[in-house]
C-alpha positions in Angstrom: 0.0 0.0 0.0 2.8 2.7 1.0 4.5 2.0 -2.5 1.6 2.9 -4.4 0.9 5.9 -2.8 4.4 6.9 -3.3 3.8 6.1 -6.9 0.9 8.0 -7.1 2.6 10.8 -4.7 5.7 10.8 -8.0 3.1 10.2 -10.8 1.0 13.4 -9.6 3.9 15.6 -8.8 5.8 14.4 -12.0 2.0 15.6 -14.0 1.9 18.9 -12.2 6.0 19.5 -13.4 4.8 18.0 -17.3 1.7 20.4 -17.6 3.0 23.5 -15.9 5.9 22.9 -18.4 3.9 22.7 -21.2 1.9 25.9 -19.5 5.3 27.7 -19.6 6.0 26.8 -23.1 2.6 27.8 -25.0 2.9 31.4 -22.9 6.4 32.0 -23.9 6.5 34.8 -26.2 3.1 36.2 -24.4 2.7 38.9 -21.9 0.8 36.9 -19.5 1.7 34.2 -17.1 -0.5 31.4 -16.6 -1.9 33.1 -13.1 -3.0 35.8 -15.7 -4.2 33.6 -17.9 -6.1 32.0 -15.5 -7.7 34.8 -14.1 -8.6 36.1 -17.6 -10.4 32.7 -18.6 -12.5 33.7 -15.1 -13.2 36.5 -16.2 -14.5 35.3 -19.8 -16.6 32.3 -18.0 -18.5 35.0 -15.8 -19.4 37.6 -18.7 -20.5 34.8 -21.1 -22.2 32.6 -18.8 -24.3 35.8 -17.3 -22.4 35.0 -14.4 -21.5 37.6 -11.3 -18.9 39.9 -13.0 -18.0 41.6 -10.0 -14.5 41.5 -9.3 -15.4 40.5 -5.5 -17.2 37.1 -6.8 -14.1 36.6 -9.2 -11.8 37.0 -6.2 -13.7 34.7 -4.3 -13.7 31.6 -7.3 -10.0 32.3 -7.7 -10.2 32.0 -3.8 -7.7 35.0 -3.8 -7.9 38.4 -1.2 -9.5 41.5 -3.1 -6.3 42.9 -2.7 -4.4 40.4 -5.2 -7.2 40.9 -7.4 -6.9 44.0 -7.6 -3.4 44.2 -8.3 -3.5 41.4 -10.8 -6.4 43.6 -12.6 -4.5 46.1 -13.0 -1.4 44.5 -14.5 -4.1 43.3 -17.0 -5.8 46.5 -17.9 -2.5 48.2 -18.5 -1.8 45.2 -20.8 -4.7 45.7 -22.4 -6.4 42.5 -21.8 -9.4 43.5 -19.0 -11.6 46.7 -18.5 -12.5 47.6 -14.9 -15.7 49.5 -14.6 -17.9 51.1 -11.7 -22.0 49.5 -11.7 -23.5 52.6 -12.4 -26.4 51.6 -10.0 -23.9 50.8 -7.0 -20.6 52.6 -7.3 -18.9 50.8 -4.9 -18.9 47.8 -7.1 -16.4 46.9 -9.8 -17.2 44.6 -12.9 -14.3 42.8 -15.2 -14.7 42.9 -18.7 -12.7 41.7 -21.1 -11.4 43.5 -24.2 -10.9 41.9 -27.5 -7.3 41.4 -26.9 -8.4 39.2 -23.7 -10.9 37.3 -25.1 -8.4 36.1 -28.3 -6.1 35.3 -25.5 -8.6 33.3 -23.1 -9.6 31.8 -26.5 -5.9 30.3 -27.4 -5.4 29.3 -23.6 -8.5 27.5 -23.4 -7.9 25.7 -26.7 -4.0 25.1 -25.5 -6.1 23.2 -22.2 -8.1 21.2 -24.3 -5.5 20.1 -26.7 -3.8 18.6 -23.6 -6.8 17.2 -22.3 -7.2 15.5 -25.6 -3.8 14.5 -25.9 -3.9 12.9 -22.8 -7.1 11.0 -23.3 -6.3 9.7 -26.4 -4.1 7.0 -25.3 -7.6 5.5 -23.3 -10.2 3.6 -24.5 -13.9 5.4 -24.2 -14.1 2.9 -20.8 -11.5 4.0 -19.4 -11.6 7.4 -20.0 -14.9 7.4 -18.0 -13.3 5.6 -15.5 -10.6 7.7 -15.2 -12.7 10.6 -15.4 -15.1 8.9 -12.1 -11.5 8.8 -10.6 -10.6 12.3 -11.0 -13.8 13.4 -9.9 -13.2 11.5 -5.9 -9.4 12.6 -6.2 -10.6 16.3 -7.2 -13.4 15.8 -4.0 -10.5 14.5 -1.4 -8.3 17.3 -2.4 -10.9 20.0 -1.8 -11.4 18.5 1.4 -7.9 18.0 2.6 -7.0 21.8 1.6 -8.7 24.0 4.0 -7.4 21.6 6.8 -4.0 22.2 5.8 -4.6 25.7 5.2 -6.0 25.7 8.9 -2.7 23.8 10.5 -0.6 26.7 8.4 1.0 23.9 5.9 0.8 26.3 3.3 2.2 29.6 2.2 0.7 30.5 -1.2 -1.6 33.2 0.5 -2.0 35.7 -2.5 -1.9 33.3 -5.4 -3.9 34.0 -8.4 
């Protein structure tokens, strides 16, 4: 039992390393890092799903402070890649908007995603890609749940991540 969960401790670690790699190499050349990136796709989701634009409810889904969101914002507006405006019926509230320039961008990174996705899946047979996909889904489930405890005991120190 302890070897396979260092295998599967190596083969997720070694995953994470492979796609953040392959991350790296589609946004070379760009002027956003995949934390932009990221962020931008957020962005895109809320305005075209008539989602909550506000840049409050996208700090909360990034699970970020307002404060990095902020600042991330307005790395991306100056890029040329978000609009920030005030609701004119509450001025205290800003909404996220992205320009053109973003949308082409969340457009590539999105298709970048899903040609790894597809990649990946390719080597499966439809069965197992289901069953893989059932897998993912508990994995994805225990992480979620295993986070905020570790949060709580102080285990991490990526406060501020986009």
């Amino acid at each position: 039992m302890e070897q396979g969960r260092e295998m599967l401790n190596r083969f997720f670690t070694d995953l994470f390393d492979r796609f953040q790699r392959a991350e790296a190499g589609f946004l070379s050349g760009a002027d956003l890092s995949p934390q932009e990136a990221r962020l931008l796709e957020a962005v895109c989701r809320a305005v075209d799903g008539g989602l909550d634009n506000r840049s409050a409810a996208i700090a909360a889904e990034r699970r970020v402070t307002a404060g990095t969101l902020t600042a991330a914002v307005k790395l991306l507006e100056k890029k040329g890649y978000l609009t920030r405006r005030r609701d004119e019926r509450d001025r205290r509230v800003v909404r996220l908007t992205p320009t053109e320039l973003g949308r082409r961008a969340s457009e590539k990174y999105a298709a970048f995603r899903k040609r790894v996705t597809e990649n990946a899946i390719a080597a499966l047979t439809e069965d197992e890609t289901a069953a893989f996909a059932r897998a993912v889904e508990k994995l994805s489930q225990a992480v979620c749940l295993a986070a905020p405890r570790a949060e709580i005991r102080g285990e991490t120190n990526m406060e501020g991540t986009i």
